[in-house]
C-alpha positions as CSV (number, residue, x, y, z in Angstrom):
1,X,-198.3,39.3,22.2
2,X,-200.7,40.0,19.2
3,X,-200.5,43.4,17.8
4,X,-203.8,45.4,16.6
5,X,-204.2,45.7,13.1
6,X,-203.6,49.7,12.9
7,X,-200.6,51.7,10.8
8,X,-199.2,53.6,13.1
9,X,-196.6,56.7,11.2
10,X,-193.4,56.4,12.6
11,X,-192.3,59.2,14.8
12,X,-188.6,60.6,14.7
13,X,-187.3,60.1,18.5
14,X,-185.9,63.2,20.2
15,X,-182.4,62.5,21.9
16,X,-180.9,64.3,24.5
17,X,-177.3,63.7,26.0
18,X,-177.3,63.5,30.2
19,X,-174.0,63.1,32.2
20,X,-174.9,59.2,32.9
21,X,-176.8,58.6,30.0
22,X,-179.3,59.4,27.3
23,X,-182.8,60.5,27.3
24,X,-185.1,59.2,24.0
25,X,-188.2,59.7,23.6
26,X,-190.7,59.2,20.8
27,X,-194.4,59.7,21.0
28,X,-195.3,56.9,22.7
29,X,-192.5,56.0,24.9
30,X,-189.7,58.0,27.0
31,X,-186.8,55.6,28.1
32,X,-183.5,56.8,30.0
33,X,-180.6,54.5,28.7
34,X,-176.8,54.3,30.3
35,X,-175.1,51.3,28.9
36,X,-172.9,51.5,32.3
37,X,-175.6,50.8,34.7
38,X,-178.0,52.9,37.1
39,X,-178.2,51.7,40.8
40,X,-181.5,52.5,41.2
41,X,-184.4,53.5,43.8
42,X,-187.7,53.9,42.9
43,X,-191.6,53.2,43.4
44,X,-192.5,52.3,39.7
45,X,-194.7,49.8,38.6
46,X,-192.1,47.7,37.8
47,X,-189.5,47.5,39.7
48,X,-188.3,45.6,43.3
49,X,-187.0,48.8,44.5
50,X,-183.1,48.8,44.3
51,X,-182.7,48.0,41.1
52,X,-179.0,47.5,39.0
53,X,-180.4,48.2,35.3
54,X,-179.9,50.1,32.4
55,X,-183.3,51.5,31.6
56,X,-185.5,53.6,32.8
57,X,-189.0,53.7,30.9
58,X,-191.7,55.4,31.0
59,X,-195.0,54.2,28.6
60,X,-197.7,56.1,27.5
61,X,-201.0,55.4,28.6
62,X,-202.4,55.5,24.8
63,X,-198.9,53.1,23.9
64,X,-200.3,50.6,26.2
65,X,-203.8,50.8,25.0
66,X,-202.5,50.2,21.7
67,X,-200.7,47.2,22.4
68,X,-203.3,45.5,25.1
69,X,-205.0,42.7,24.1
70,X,-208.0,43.3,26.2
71,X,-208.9,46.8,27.1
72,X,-211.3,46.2,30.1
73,X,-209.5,44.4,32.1
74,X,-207.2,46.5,35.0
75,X,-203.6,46.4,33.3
76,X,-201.6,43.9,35.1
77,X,-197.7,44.1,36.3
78,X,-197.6,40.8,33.9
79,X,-198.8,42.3,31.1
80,X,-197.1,45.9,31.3
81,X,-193.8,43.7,31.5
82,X,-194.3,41.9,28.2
83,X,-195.3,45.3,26.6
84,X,-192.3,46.5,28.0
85,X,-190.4,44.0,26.7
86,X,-192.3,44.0,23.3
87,X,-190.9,47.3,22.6
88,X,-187.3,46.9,23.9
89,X,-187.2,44.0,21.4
90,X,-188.6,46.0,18.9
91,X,-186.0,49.2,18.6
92,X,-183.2,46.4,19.8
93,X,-182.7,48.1,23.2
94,X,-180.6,45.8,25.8
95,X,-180.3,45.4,28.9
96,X,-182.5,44.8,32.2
97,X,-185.1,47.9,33.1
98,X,-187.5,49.3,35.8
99,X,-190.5,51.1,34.0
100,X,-193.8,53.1,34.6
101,X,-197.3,53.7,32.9
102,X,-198.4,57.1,32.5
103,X,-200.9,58.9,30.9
104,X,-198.8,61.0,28.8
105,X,-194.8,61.4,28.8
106,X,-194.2,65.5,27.6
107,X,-191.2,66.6,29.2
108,X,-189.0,68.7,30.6
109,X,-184.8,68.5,31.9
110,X,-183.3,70.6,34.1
111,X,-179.7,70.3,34.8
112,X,-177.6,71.6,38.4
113,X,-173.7,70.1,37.5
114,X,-174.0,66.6,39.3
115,X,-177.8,66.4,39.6
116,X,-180.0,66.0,36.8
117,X,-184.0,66.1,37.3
118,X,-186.4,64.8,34.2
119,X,-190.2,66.0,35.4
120,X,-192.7,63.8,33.4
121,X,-195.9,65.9,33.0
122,X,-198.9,64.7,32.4
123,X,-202.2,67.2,32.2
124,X,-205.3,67.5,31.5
125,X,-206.2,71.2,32.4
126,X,-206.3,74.0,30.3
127,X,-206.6,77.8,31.3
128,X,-209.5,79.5,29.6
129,X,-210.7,82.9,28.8
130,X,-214.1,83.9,30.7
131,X,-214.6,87.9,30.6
132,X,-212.5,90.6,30.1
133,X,-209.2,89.3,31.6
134,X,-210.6,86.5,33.6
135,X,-209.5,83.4,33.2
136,X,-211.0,79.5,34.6
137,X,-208.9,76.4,34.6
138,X,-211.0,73.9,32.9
139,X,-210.6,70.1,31.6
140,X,-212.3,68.6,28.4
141,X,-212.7,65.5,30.7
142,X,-214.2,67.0,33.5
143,X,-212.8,67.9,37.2
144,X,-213.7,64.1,38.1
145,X,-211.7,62.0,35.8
146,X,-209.1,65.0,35.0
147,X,-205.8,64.2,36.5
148,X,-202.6,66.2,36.6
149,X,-199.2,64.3,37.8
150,X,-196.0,65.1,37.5
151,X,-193.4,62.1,38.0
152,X,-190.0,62.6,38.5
153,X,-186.4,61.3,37.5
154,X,-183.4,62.5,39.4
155,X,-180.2,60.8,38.2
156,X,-176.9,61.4,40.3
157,X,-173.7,61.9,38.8
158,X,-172.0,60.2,41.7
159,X,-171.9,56.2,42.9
160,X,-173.8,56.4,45.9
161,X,-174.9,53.9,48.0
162,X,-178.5,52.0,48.3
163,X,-178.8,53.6,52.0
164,X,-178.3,57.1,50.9
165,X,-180.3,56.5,47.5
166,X,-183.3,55.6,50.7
167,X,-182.8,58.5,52.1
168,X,-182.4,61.2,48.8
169,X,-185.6,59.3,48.2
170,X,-187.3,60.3,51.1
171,X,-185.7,64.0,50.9
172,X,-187.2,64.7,47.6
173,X,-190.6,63.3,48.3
174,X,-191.0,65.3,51.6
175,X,-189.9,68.6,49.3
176,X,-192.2,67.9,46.4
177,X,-195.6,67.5,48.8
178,X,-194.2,70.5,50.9
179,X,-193.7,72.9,47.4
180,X,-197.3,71.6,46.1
181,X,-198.9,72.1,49.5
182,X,-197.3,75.6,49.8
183,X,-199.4,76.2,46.8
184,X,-202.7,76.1,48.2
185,X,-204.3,75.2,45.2
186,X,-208.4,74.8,45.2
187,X,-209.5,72.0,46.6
188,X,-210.9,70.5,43.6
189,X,-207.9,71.1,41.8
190,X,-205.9,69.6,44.7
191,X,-207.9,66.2,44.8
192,X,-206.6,65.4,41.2
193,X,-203.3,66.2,41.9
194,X,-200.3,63.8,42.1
195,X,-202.3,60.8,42.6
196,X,-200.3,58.8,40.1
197,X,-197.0,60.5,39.9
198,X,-193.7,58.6,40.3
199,X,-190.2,58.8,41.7
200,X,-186.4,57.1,40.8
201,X,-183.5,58.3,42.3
202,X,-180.5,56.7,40.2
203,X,-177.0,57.0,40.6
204,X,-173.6,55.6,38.8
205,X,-172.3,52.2,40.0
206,X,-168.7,52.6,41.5
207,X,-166.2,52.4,38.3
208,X,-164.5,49.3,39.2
209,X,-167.7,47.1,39.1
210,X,-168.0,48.1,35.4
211,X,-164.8,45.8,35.0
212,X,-165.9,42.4,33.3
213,X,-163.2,40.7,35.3
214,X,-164.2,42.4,38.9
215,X,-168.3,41.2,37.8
216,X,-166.5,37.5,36.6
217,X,-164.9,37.4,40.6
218,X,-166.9,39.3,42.7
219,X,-170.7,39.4,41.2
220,X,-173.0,42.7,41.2
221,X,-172.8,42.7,44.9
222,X,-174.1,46.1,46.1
223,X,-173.6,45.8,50.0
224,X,-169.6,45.7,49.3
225,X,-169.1,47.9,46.4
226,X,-167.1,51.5,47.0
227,X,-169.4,54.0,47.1
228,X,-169.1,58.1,47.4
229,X,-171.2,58.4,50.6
230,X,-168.3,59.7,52.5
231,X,-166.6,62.1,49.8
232,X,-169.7,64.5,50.6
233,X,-170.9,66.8,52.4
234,X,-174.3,65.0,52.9
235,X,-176.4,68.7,54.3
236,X,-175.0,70.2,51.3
237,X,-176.0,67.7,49.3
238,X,-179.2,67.3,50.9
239,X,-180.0,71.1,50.3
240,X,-179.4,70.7,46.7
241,X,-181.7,68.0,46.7
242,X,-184.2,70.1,47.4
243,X,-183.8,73.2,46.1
244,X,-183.4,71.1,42.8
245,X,-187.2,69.4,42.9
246,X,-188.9,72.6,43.9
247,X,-187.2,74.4,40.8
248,X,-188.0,71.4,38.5
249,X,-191.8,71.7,39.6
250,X,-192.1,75.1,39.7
251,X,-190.9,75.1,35.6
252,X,-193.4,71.7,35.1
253,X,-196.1,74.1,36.2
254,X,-194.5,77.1,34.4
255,X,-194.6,74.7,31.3
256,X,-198.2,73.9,31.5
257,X,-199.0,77.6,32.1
258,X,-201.0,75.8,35.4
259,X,-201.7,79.0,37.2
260,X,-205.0,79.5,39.6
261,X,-207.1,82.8,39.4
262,X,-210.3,84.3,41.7
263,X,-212.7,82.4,39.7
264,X,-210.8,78.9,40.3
265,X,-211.2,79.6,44.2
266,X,-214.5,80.6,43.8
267,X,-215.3,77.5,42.6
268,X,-213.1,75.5,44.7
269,X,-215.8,77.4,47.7
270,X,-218.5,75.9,45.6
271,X,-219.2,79.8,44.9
272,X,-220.8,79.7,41.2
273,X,-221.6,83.4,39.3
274,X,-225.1,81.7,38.9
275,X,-225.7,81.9,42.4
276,X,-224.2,85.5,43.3
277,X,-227.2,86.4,40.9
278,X,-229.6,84.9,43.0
279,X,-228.5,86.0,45.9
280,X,-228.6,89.5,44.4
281,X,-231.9,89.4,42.9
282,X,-233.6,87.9,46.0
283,X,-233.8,91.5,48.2
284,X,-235.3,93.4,45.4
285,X,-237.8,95.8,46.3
286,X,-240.4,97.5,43.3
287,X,-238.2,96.0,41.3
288,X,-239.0,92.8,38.8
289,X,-236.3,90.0,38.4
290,X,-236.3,90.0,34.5
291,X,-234.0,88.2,32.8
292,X,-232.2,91.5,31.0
293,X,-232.1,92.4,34.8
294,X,-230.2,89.2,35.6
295,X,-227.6,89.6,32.6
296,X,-227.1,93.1,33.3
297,X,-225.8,91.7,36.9
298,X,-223.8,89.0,35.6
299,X,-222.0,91.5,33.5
300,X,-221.4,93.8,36.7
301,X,-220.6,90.7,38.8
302,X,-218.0,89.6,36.2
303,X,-216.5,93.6,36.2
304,X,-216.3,94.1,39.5
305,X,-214.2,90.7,39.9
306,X,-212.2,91.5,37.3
307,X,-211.3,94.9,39.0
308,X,-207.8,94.4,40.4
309,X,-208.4,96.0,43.8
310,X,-211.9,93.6,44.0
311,X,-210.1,90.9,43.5
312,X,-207.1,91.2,46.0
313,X,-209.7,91.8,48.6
314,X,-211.8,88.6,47.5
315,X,-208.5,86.5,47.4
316,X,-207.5,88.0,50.9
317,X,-210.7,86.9,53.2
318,X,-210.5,84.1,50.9
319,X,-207.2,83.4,52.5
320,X,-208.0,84.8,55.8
321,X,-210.9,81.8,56.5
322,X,-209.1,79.8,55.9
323,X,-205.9,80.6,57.5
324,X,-208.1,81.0,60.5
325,X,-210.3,77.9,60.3
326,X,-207.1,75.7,59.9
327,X,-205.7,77.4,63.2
328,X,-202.7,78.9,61.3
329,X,-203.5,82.3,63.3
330,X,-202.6,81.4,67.1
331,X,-204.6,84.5,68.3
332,X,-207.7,83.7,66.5
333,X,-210.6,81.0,66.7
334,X,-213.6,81.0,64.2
335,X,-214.9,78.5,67.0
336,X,-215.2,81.3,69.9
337,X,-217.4,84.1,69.7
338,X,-215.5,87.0,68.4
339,X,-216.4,90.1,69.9
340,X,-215.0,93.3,68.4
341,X,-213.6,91.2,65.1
342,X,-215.1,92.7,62.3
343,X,-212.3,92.4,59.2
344,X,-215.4,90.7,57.1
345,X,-217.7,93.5,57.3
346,X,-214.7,95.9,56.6
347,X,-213.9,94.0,53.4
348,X,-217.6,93.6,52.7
349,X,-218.0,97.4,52.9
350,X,-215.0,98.4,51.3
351,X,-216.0,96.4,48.0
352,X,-219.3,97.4,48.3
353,X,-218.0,101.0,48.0
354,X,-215.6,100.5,45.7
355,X,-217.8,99.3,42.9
356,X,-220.8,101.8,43.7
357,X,-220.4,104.5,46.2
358,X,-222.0,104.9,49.9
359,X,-225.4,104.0,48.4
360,X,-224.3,100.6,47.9
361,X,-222.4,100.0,51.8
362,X,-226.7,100.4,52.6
363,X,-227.5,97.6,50.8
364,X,-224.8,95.6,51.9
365,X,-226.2,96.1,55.6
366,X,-229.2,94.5,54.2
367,X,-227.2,91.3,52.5
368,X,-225.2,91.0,55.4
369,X,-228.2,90.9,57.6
370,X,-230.6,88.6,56.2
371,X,-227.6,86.5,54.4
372,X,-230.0,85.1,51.7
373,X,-229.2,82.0,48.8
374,X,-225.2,80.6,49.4
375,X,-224.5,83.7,51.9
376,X,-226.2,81.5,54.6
377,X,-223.5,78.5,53.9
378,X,-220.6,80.5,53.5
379,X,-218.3,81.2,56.5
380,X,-218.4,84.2,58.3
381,X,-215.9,85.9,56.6
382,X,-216.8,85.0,53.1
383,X,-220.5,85.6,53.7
384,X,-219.5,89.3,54.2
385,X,-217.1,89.6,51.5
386,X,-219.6,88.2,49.0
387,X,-222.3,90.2,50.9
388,X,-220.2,93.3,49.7
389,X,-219.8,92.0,46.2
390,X,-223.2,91.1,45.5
391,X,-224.5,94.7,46.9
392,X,-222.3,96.9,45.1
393,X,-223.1,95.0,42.3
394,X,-226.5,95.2,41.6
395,X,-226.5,98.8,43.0
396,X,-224.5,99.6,40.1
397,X,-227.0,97.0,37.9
398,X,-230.0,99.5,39.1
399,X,-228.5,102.8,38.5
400,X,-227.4,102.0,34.9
């Protein structure tokens, strides 16, 4: 394949030492290496499944631009091989490989004695300072082509079988969607989420395969070979499994510093500070709508989030909707009329209060009432909460 004409500077590869291998990684490519074989199982790009190789790689996005010959075209499995096998050839790695594309290959290893998980991250969020101590998770490519994966490696010490390799598989996929869902991340944080990630699961091939004469007699035969399945305790094992992926993403996020705030949610509810001003400017009585009116609110919108108490209440009905409107709360329906359920108005009122005094719980009557602007679309919980923000707010705007 041709190479475009471009000096690339050569970057010194980082090495680490596993149990049943070794990790390298340079700026463009991160390849796991054991000269003794992985028996592999996997959903990468490039692979047949259960695999017997001695690579697993994992090229960057911008590597594979680099080397492309046509950049329009939708990268093909033919044409990621020969890339592949362009760089093997060219830092004189052997041996047969499964490998991945992914937009960018940072890092992190965490090790449990005989289980080993590498969490490829790939980001495109940043947290960003707003006001005061609030903080907005933001991308330079915008929320619609931002993505945020994280693809994992979990290499086995042990010489386990293809059927249990199936079913670790399936164990740790189950646990990662169950830890990201437990989450409840916004929603528009959520829809890029893990929609390219990856997994392998790779263990050791039993010792005495590794003998030339056993391969010369007997072949790479993996439904005969002596496997570990039944020197475990498989539960145990299982458990371990799990509690090993959720720890691994839990320090991917850590690493990324990916961590949601009030504002992110309010977004995610298509709630936007613009709007809370409009909504808070539309009651006024004897009162004109200036624009040093309008930044005096955004100021006091802004502080009164920002308040710690404010914002535990916010994040709580928040929650509550939609614990409620997903049925997670057996006793409670948003779709019967609720008579006698009034948590919205006694968030609405407390925040109301708590930002300007009884004068302001009046005026939340009044946004509560007539639920002008986004208070009309927003559920009834939310549409009292915000009610209560949005009056104590400009109550406080008027009096200053």
């Amino acid at each position: 394949m041709a190479k475009k004409n471009k000096n690339i500077k050569e970057i010194k590869s980082i090495k680490n030492k596993l149990l049943n291998g070794e990790l390298i990684k340079n700026e463009d490519v991160l390849y796991i290496n054991n000269p003794n074989y992985f028996l592999t199982f996997s959903d990468l790009e490039i692979s047949d499944g259960i695999d017997i190789i001695e690579n697993i790689m994992v090229l960057s996005d911008d590597y594979i631009s680099f080397n492309r010959q046509n950049e329009d075209e939708t990268l093909t499995d033919v044409e990621l091989m020969e890339i592949t096998e362009e760089y093997k050839e060219n830092k004189a790695i052997d041996g047969g490989y499964i490998c991945q594309s992914f937009d960018k290959i940072d890092y992190i290893i965490n090790s449990y004695n005989d289980i080993t998980v590498i969490t490829v991250i790939s980001n495109d969020l940043e947290v960003q300072e707003f006001f005061n101590e609030l903080k907005v998770v933001n991308s330079w490519k915008g929320f619609n082509n931002a993505k945020v994966d994280f693809g994992q490696i979990i290499l086995l010490n042990h010489a386990f079988s293809p059927k249990l390799l199936i079913q670790l598989y399936k164990t740790a996929i189950k646990q990662k969607t169950k830890f990201f869902e437990s989450l409840h991340l916004p929603i528009h944080i959520n829809n890029i989420l893990n929609n390219e990630d990856f997994l392998v699961i790779a263990s050791n091939l039993p010792e005495e395969t590794l003998n030339q004469d056993y391969i010369m007699e007997i072949g790479l035969d993996i439904t005969n070979m002596e496997y570990e399945d039944d020197n475990i305790d498989l539960d145990e094992f299982i458990e371990r499994i799990e509690d090993a992926v959720v720890i691994s993403c839990e320090d991917a996020l850590e690493k990324i510093n990916l961590k949601m705030g009030i504002l992110d949610y309010l977004v995610s509810k298509g709630i936007l500070i613009g709007d809370l001003i409009e909504v808070g400017t539309s009651l006024l009585e004897d009162v004109e709508a200036s624009d040093e009116l309008k930044e005096k609110l955004e100021n006091q919108l802004l502080k009164s989030i920002s308040d710690r108490n404010i914002n535990a209440l916010l994040m709580g009905a928040i929650r509550m909707e939609e614990d409620i409107q997903k049925g997670r709360v057996r006793e409670i329906s948003l779709n019967e009329k609720l008579i006698h359920f009034y948590p919205d108005e006694l968030i609405g009122a407390t925040i109301a209060n708590q930002i300007a005094g009884t004068k302001a719980i009046l005026n939340f009557r009044r946004y509560s009432k007539n639920k002008p602007g986004i208070l009309y679309g927003l559920g009834p919980i939310l549409s009292n909460t915000f009610a209560g923000l949005i009056a104590g707010s400009i109550t406080k705007t008027l009096e200053e």
